[in-house]
mmJSON file of the N, C-alpha and C atoms, coordinates in Angstrom:
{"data_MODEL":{"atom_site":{
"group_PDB":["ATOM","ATOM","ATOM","ATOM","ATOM","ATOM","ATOM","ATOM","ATOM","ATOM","ATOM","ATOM","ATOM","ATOM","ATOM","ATOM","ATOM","ATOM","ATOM","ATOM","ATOM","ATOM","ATOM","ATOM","ATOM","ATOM","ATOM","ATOM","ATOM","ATOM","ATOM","ATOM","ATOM","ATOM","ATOM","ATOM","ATOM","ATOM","ATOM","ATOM","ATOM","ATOM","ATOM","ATOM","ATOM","ATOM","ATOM","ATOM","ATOM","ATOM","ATOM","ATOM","ATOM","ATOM","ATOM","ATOM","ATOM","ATOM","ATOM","ATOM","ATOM","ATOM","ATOM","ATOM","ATOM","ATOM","ATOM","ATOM","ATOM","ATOM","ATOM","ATOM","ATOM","ATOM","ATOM","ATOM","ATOM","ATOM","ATOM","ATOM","ATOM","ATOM","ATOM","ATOM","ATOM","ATOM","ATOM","ATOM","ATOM","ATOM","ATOM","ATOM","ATOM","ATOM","ATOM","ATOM","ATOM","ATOM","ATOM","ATOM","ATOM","ATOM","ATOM","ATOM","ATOM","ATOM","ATOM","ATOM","ATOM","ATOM","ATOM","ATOM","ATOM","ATOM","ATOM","ATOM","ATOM","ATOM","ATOM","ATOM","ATOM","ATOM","ATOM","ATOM","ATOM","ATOM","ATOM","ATOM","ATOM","ATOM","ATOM","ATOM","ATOM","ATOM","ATOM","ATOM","ATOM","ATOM","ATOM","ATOM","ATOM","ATOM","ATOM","ATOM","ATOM","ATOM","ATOM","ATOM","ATOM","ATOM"],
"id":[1,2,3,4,5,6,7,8,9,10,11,12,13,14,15,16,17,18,19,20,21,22,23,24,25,26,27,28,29,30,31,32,33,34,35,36,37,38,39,40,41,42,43,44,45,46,47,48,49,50,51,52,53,54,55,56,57,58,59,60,61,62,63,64,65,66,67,68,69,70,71,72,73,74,75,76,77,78,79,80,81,82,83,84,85,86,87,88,89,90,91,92,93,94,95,96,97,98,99,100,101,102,103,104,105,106,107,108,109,110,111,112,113,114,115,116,117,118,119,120,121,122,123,124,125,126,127,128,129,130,131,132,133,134,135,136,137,138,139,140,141,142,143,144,145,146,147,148,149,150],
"type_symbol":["N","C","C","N","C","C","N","C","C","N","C","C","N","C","C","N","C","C","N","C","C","N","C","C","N","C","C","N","C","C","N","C","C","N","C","C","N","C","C","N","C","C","N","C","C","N","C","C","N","C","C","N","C","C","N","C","C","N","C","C","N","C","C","N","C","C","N","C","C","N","C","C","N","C","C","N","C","C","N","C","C","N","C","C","N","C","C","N","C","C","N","C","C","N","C","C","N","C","C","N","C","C","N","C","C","N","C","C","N","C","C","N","C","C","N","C","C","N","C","C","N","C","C","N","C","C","N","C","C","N","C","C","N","C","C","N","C","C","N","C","C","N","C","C","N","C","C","N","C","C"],
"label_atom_id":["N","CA","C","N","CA","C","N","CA","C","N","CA","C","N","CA","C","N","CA","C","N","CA","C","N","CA","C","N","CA","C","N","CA","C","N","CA","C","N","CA","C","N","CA","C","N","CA","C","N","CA","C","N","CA","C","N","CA","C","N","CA","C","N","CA","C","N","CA","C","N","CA","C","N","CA","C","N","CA","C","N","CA","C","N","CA","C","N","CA","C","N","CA","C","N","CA","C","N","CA","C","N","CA","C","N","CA","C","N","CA","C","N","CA","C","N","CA","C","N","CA","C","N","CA","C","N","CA","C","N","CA","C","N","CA","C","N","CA","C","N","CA","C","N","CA","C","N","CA","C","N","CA","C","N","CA","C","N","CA","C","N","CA","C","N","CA","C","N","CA","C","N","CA","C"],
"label_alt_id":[null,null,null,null,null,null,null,null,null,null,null,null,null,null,null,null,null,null,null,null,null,null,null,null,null,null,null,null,null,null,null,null,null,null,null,null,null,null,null,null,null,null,null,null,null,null,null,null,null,null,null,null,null,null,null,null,null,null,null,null,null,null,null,null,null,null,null,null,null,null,null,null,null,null,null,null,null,null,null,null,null,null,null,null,null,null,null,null,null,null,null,null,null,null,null,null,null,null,null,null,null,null,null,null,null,null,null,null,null,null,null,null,null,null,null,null,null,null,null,null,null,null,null,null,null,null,null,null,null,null,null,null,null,null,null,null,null,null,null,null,null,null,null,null,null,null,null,null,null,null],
"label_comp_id":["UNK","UNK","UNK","UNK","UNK","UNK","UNK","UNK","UNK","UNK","UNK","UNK","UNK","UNK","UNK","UNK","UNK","UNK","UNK","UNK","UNK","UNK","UNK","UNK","UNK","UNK","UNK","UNK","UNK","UNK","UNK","UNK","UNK","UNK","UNK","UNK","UNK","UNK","UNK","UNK","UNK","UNK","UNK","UNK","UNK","UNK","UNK","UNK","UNK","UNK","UNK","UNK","UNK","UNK","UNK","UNK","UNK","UNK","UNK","UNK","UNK","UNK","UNK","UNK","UNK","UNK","UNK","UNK","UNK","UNK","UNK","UNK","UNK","UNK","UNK","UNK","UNK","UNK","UNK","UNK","UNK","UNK","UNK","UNK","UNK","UNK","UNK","UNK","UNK","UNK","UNK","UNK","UNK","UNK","UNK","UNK","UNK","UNK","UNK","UNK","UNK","UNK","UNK","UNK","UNK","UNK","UNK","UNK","UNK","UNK","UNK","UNK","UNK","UNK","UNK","UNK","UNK","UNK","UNK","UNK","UNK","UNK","UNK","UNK","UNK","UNK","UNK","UNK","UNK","UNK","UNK","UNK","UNK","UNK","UNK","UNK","UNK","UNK","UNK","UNK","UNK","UNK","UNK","UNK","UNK","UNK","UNK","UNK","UNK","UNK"],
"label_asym_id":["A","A","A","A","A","A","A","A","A","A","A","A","A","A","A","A","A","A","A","A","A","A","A","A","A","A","A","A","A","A","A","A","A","A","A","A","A","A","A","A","A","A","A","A","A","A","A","A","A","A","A","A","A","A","A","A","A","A","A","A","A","A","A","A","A","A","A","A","A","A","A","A","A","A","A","A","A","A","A","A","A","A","A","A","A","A","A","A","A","A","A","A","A","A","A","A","A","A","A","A","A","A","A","A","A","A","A","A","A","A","A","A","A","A","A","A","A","A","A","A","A","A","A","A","A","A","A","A","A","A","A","A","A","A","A","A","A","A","A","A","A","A","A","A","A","A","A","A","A","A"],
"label_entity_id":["1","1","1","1","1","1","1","1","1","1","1","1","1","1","1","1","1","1","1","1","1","1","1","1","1","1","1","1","1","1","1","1","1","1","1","1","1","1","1","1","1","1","1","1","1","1","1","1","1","1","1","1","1","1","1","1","1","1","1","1","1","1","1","1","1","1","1","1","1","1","1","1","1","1","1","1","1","1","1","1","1","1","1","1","1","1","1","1","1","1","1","1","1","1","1","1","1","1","1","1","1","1","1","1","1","1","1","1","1","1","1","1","1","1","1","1","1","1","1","1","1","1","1","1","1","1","1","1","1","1","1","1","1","1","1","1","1","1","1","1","1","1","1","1","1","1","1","1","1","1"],
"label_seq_id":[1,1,1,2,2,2,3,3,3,4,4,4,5,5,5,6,6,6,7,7,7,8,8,8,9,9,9,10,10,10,11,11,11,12,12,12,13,13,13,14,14,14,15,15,15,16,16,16,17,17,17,18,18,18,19,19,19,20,20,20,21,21,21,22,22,22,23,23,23,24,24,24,25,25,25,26,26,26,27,27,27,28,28,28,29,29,29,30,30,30,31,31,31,32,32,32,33,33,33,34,34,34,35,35,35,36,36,36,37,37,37,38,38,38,39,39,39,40,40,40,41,41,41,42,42,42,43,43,43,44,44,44,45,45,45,46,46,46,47,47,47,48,48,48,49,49,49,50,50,50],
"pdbx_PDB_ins_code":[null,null,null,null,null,null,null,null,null,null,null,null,null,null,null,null,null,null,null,null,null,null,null,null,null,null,null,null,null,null,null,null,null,null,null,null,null,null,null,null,null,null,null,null,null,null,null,null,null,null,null,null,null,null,null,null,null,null,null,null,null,null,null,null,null,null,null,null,null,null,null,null,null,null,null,null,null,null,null,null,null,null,null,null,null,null,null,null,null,null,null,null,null,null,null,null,null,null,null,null,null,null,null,null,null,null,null,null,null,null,null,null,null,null,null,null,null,null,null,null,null,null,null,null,null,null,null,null,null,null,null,null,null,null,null,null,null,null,null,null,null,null,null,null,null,null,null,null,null,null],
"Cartn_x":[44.993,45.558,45.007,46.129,45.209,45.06,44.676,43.416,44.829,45.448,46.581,47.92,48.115,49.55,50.912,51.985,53.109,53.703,54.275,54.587,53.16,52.387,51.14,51.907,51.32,50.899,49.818,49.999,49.014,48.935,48.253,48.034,47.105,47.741,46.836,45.577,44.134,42.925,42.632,43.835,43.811,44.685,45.101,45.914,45.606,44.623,43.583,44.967,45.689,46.514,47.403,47.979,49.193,48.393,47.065,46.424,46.832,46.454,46.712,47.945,48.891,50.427,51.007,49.646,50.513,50.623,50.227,50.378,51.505,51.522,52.609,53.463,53.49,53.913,53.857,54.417,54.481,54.556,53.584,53.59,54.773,55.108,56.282,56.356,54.886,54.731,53.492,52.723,51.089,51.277,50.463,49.629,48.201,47.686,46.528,45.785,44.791,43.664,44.288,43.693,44.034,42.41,42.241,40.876,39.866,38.598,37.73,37.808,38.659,39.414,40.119,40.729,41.603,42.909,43.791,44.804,45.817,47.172,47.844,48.869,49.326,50.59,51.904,52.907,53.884,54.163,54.488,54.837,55.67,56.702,57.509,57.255,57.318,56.851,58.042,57.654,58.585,59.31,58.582,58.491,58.395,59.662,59.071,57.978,56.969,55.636,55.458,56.447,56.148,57.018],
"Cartn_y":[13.505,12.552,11.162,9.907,8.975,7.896,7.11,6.583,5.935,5.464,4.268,5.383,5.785,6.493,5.389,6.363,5.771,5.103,3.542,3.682,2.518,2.633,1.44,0.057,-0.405,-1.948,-2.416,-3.575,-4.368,-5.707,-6.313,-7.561,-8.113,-9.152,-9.907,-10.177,-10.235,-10.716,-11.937,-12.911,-14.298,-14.752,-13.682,-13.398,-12.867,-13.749,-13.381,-13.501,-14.614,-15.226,-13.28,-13.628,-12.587,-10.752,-10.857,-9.692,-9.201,-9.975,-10.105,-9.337,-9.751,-9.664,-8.495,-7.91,-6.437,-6.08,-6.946,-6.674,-7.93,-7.714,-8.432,-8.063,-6.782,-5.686,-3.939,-3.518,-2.135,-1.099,-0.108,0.733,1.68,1.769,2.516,3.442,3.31,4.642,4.685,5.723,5.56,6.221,5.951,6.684,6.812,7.994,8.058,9.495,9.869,8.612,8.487,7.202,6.802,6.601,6.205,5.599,5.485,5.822,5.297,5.846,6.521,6.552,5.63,5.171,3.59,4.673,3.231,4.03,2.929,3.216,1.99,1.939,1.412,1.199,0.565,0.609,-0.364,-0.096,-2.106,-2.054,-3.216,-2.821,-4.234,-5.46,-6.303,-7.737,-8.776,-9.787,-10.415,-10.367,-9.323,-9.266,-10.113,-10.1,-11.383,-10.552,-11.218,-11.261,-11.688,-12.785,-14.124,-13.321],
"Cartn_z":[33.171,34.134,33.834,33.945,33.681,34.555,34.534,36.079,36.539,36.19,37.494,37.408,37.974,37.978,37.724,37.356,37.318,38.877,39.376,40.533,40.962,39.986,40.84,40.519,41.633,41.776,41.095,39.537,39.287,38.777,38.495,38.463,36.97,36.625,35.712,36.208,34.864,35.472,36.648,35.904,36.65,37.497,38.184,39.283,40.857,40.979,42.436,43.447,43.827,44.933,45.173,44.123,43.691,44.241,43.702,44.234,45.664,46.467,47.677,47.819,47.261,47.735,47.387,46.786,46.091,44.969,43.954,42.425,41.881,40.869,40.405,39.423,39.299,38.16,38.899,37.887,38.205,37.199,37.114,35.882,36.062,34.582,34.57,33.863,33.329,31.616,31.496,30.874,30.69,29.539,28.417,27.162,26.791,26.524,26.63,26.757,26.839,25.958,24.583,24.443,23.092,22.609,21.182,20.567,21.656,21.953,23.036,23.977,24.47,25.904,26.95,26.204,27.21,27.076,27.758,27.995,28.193,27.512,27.246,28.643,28.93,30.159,29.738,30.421,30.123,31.469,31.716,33.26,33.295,34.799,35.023,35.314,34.654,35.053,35.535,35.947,36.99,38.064,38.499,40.013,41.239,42.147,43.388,44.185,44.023,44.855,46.181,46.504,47.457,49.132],
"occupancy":[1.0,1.0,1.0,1.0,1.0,1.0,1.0,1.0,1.0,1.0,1.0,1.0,1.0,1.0,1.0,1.0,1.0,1.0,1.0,1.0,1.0,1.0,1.0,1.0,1.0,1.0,1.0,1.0,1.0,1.0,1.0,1.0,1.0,1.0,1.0,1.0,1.0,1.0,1.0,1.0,1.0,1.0,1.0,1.0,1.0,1.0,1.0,1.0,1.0,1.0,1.0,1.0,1.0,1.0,1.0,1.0,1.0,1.0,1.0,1.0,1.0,1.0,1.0,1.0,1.0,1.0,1.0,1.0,1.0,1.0,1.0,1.0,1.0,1.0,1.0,1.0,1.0,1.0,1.0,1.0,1.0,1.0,1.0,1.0,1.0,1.0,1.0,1.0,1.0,1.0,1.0,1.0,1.0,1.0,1.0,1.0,1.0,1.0,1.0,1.0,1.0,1.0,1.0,1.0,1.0,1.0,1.0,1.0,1.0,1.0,1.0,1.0,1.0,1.0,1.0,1.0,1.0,1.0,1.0,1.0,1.0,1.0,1.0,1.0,1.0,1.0,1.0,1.0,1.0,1.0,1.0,1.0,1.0,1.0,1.0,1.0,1.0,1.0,1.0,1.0,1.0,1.0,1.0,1.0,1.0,1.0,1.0,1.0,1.0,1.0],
"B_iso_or_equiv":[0.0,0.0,0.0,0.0,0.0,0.0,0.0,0.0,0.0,0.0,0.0,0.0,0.0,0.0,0.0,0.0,0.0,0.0,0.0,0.0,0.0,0.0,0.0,0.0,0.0,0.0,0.0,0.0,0.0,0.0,0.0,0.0,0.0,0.0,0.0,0.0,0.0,0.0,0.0,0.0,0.0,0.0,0.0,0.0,0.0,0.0,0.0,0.0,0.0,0.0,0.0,0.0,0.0,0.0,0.0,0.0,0.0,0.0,0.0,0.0,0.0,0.0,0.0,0.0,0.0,0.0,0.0,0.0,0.0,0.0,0.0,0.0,0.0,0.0,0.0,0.0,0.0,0.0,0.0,0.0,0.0,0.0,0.0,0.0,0.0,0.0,0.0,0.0,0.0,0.0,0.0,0.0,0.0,0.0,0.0,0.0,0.0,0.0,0.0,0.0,0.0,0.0,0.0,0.0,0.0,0.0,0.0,0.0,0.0,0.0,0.0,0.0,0.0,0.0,0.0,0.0,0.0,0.0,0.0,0.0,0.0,0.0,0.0,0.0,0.0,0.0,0.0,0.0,0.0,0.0,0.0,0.0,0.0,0.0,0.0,0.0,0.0,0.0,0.0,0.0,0.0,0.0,0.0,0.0,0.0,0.0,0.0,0.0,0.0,0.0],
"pdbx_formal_charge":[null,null,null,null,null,null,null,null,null,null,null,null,null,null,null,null,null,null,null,null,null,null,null,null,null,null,null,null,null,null,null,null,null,null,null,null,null,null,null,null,null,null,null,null,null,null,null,null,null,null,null,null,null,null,null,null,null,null,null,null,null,null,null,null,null,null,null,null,null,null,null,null,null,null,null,null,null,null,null,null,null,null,null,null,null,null,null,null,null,null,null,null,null,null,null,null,null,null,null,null,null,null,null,null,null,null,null,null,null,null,null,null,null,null,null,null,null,null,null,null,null,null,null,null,null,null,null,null,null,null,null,null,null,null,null,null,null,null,null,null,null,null,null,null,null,null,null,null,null,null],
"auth_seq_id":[1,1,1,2,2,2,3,3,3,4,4,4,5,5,5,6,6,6,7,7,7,8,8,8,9,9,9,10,10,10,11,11,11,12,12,12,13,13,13,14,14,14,15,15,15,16,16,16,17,17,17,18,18,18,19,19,19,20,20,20,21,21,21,22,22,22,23,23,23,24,24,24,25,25,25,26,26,26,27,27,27,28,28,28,29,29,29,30,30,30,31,31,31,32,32,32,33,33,33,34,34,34,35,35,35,36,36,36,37,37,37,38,38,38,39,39,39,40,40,40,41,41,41,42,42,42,43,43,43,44,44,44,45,45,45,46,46,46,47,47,47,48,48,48,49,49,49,50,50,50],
"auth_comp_id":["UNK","UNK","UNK","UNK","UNK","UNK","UNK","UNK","UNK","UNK","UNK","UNK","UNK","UNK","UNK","UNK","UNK","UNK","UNK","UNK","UNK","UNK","UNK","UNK","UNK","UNK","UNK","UNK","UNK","UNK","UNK","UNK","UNK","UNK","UNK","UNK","UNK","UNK","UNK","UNK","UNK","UNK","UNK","UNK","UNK","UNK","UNK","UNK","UNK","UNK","UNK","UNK","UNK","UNK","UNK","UNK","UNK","UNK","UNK","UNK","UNK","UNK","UNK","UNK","UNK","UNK","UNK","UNK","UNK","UNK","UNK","UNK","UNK","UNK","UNK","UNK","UNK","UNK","UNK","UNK","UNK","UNK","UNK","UNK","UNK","UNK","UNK","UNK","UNK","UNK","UNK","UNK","UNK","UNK","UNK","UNK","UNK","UNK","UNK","UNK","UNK","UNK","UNK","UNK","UNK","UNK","UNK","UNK","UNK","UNK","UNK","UNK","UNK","UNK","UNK","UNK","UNK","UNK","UNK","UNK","UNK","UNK","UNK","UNK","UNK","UNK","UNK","UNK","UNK","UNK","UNK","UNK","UNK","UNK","UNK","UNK","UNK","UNK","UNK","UNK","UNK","UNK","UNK","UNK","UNK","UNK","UNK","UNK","UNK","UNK"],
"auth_asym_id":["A","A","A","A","A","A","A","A","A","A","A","A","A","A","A","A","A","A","A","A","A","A","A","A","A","A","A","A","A","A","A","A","A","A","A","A","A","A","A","A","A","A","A","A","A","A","A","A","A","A","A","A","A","A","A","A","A","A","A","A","A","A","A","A","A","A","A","A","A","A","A","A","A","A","A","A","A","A","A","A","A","A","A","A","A","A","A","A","A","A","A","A","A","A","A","A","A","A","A","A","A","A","A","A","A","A","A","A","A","A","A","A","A","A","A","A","A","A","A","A","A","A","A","A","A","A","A","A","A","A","A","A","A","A","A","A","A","A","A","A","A","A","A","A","A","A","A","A","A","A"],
"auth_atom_id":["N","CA","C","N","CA","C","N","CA","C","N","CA","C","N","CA","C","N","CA","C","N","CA","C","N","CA","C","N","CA","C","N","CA","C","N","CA","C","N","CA","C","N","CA","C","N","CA","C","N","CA","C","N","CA","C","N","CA","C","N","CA","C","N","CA","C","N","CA","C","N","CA","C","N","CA","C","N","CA","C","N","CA","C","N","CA","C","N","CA","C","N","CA","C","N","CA","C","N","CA","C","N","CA","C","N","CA","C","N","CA","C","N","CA","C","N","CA","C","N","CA","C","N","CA","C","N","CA","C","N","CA","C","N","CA","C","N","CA","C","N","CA","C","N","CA","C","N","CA","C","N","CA","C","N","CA","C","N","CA","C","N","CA","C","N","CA","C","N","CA","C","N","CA","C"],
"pdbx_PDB_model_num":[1,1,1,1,1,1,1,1,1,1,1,1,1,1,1,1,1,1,1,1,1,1,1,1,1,1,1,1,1,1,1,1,1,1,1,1,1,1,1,1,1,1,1,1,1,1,1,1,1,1,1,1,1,1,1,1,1,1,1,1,1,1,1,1,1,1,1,1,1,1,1,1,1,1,1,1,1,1,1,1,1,1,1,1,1,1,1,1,1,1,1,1,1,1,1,1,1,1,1,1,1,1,1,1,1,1,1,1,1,1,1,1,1,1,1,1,1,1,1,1,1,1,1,1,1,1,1,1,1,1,1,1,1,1,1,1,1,1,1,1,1,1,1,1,1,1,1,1,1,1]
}}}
């Protein structure tokens, strides 16, 4: 299983305001573990936040 499920809410590092509001993206795919144990995502971006 890998740590953010499909369906989360997240946010860029430098995206404190936007935090608040819920994320600013949304995962839509996970891969992983990969090398290390990370784990790659692909998520929707451009999302209205506001």
């Amino acid at each position: 299983m890998h740590p953010l499920p499909t369906g989360t809410r997240v946010r860029h590092y430098g995206q404190q305001w936007e935090a608040a509001r819920s994320g600013t993206a949304t995962i839509r795919e996970a891969q992983g573990p990969l090398r290390h144990g990370t784990y790659e995502y692909r998520v929707t971006t451009g999302e209205d936040f506001f």
